[in-house]
N, C-alpha and C positions, 0 to 999 in steps of 0.2 A: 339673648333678646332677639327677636324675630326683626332683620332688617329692612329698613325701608326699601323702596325704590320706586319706581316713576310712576306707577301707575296709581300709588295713591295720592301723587300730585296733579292727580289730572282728569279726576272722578270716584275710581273704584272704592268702596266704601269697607272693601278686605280685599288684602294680598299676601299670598303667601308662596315666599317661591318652593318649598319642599326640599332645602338641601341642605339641612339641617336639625338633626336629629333632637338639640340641645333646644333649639329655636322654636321647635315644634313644641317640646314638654313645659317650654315658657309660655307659651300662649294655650295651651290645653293640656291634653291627656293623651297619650301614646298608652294604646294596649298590645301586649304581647309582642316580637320583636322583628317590629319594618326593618328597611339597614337605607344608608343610602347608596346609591348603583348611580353610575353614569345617565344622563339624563338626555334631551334632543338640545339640538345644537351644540355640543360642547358642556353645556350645563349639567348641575345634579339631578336629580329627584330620589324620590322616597319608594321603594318598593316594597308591596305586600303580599304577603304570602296566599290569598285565598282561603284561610283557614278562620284565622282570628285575630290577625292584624287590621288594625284598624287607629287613625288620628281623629280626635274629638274635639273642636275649638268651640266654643260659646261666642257667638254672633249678636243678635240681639241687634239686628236691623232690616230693613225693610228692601229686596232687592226685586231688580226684574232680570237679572244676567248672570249667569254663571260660566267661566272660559278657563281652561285648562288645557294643559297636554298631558296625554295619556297615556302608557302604553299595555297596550289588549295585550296578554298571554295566548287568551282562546278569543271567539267572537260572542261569547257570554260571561259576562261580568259585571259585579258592582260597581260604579263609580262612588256617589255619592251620596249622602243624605241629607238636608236641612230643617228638618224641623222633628226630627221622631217618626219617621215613617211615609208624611202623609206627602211630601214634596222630593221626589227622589229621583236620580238618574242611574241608568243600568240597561247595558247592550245585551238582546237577547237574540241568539241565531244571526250576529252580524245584524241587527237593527237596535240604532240611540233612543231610546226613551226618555222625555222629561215627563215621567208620570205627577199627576196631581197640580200641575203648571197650564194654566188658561193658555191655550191657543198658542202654546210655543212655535216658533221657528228654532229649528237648529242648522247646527253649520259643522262640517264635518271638514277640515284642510281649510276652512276660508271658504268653502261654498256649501250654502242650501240643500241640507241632505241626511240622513241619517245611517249613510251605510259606513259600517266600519271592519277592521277584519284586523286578525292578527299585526300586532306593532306598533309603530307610534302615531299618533293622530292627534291633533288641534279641534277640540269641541265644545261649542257654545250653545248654550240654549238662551233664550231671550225672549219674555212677552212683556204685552202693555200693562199688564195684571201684576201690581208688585204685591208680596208675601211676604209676611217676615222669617226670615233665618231664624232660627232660634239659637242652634247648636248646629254648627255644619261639622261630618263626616267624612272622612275621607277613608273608600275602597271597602264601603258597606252600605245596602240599603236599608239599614235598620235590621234586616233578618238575617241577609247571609254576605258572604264576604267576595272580596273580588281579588282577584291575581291581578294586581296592577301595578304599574311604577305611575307616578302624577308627578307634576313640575307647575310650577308656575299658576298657580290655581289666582282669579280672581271675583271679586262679585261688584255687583254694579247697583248704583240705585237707579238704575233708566235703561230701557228697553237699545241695544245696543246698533247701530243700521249696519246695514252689510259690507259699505266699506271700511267702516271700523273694526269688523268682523274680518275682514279680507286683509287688512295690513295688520293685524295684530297676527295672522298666519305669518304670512310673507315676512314679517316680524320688518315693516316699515313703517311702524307706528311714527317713530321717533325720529326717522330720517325724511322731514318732509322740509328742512335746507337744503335736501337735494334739487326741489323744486323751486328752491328761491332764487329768483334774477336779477331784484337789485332789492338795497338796501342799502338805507340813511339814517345814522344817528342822530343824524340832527343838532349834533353839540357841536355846530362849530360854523358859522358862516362858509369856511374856505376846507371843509373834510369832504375827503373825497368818496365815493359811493365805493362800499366796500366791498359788492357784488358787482354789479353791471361794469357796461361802459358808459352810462348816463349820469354826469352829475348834477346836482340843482343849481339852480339860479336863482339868487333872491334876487325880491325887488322891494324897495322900502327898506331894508331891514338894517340899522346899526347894533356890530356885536355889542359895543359895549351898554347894550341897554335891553337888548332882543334875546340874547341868548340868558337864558336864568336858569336856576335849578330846576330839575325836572323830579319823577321817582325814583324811587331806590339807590337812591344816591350820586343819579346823573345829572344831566344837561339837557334842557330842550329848549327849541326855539317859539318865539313870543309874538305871534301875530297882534296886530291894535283892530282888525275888522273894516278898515277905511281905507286901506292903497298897501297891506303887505302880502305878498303872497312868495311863496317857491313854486319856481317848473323848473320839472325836467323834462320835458316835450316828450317826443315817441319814444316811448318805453317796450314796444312790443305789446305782444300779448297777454293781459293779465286774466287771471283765472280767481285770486283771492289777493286780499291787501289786508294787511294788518298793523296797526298805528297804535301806540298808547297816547290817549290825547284829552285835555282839559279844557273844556269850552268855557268861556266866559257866561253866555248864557244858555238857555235851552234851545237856542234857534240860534247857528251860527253853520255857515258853510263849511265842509269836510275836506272833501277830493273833490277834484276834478278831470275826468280822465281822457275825454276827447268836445269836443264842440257839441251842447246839449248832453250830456251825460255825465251825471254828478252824482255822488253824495253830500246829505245835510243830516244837520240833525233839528227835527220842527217840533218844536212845542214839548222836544222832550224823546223823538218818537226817529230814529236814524231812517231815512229815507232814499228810497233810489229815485234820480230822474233820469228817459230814455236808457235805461240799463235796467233790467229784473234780479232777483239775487234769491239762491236757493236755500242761502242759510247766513244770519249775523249772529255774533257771539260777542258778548261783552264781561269781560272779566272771567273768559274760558264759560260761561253758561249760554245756552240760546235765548236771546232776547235781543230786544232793539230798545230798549229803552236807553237811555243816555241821561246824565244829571247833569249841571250843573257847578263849576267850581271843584271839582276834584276830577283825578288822576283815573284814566278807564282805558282797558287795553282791549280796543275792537276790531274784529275779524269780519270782513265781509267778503262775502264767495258768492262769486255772482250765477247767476243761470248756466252763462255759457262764457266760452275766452272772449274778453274783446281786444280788440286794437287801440290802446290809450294810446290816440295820439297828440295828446295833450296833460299830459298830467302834473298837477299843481296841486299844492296845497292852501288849503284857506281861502279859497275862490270856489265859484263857479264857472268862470270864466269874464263875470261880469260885476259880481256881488262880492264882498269878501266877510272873512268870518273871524272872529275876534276867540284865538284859540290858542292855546300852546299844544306842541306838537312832539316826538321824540318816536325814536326805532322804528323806523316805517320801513315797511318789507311787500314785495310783490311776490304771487309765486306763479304758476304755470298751472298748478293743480286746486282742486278745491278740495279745501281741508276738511278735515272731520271735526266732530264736537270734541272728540278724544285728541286731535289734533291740536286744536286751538285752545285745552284746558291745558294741555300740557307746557304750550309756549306761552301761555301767561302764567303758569307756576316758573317755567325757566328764566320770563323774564326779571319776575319779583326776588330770584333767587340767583340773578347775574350767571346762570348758566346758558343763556342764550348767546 
């Protein structure tokens, strides 16, 4: 059985890493005899001979992204096929091709480009224009065959941005706790920040009534909206913050991160004041909507770094907000959409 791993928890809508020959024939059709070969980084892949080797899976979804590692024999070659011909990828004279794909962008190592040349190479094609896979190929465009080894193939249902594209090279998709500087679980009046040197300070708050059950089997603490809040005052530079948090109603104060700069959520609708923000993700998808009465893990990356030098929970600084709160994390960088789906599948799944 073809095994899971991270990136179908975190969008991809197929993954297949190619290093396994059994895993292959489970989920499709293996023709004539790939082998598996040492693969990039340390890893397997699947190699083909350029004759009539060829793997055929049945898909049957609708993608805008395809990202693989490859590796060229010659600088012409089959890569791939997805639907019978009319949607395919294959380097000719050292140039990436996404033939029959609207207005691709590709990415050759992590950057914009289509040149490739004998060896291994990381490439992704990506448009706004989704198609449906029918039947994906691997190391044929439907007509003739490609000398390739592939690893790690996967497909996306959304057009993928470039620096998702650039740390899935650099292969820092998943290490974006190297960026995180503080971090609070929140289960505990007197725990200490398990990151930073900054710990919070409640105000208002009694454990034995404030701390209550949180998700997936945790703790989190219980703002009333009328005089509770936590600071942890100058936090440094924050670049994104991310909180699993349950508002009592649609309209209840978020963060607050220095004097006039805050997050709320209005009417429904997660809002920045005196701070802009380039990307919010709620339950790993891009959206700012926010609901009421249940449990939502929100990612907010702002424009640019600021200086919270005031940061608090459940306040504005002036207003407060009637919320429960749990695993709040700052980091230094601003995350991706592939970033933030993946730390809200780790966190539902206690691997964070």
């Amino acid at each position: 059985m073809a095994r899971m791993w991270r990136h179908e928890g975190c969008g991809a809508v197929f993954t297949e890493r190619c290093d396994s020959l059994a895993d292959l024939r489970y989920r499709g059709t293996v023709t004539s005899l790939p082998s598996i070969v040492a693969g990039p980084r340390g890893g397997r892949a699947t190699s083909f001979d350029g004759t009539d080797d060829k793997v055929s899976i049945p898909v049957n979804r609708s993608i805008n992204s395809f990202a693989a590692w490859v590796y060229f024999t010659s600088t012409t070659e089959e890569v791939a096929d997805f639907d019978g011909g009319t949607h395919k990828m294959k380097a000719t004279a050292g140039t990436l091709a996404a033939t029959g794909w609207t207005t691709p962008t590709i990415y050759v190592d992590g950057a914009a480009g289509t040149t490739v040349t004998a060896g291994w190479h990381h490439i992704t094609a990506t448009s706004a224009t989704a198609f449906t896979c029918t039947n994906l190929q691997l190391a044929t465009d439907n007509t003739g065959f490609g000398a390739v080894r592939i690893a790690d193939v996967s497909l996306w249902g959304r057009a993928l941005a470039a620096a998702e594209v650039a740390a899935e090279y650099a292969g820092s998709t998943f290490a974006c706790n190297l960026a995180m500087t503080h971090h609070w679980d929140m289960s505990s009046l007197t725990s200490p920040d398990h990151v930073g040197a900054v710990n919070m300070v409640d105000t208002g708050l009694v454990a034995a009534t404030d701390i209550v059950p949180g998700p997936y089997g945790g703790y989190a603490t219980q703002y009333n909206g009328t005089d509770e809040k936590s600071t942890a005052g100058n936090v440094g530079a924050v670049r994104s913050i991310s909180f699993i948090v349950k508002p009592d109603t649609t309209t209840e104060e978020l963060v607050l991160l220095s004097t006039g700069n805050d997050i709320m959520v209005n009417s429904g609708t997660i809002t920045y004041t005196g701070v802009t923000a380039s990307a919010t993700y709620v339950n790993g998808v891009a959206s700012t909507a926010l609901v009421a009465g249940m449990w939502q893990h929100v990612v907010c990356v702002l424009s640019a770094n600021h200086t919270a030098s005031a940061f608090a929970l459940a306040t504005d600084g002036t207003n407060f907000g009637a919320i429960s709160a749990t695993d709040v994390r700052i980091y230094s960088s601003a995350l991706t959409n592939l970033q933030a789906a993946d730390l809200y599948q780790a966190l539902r799944t206690g691997r964070a």
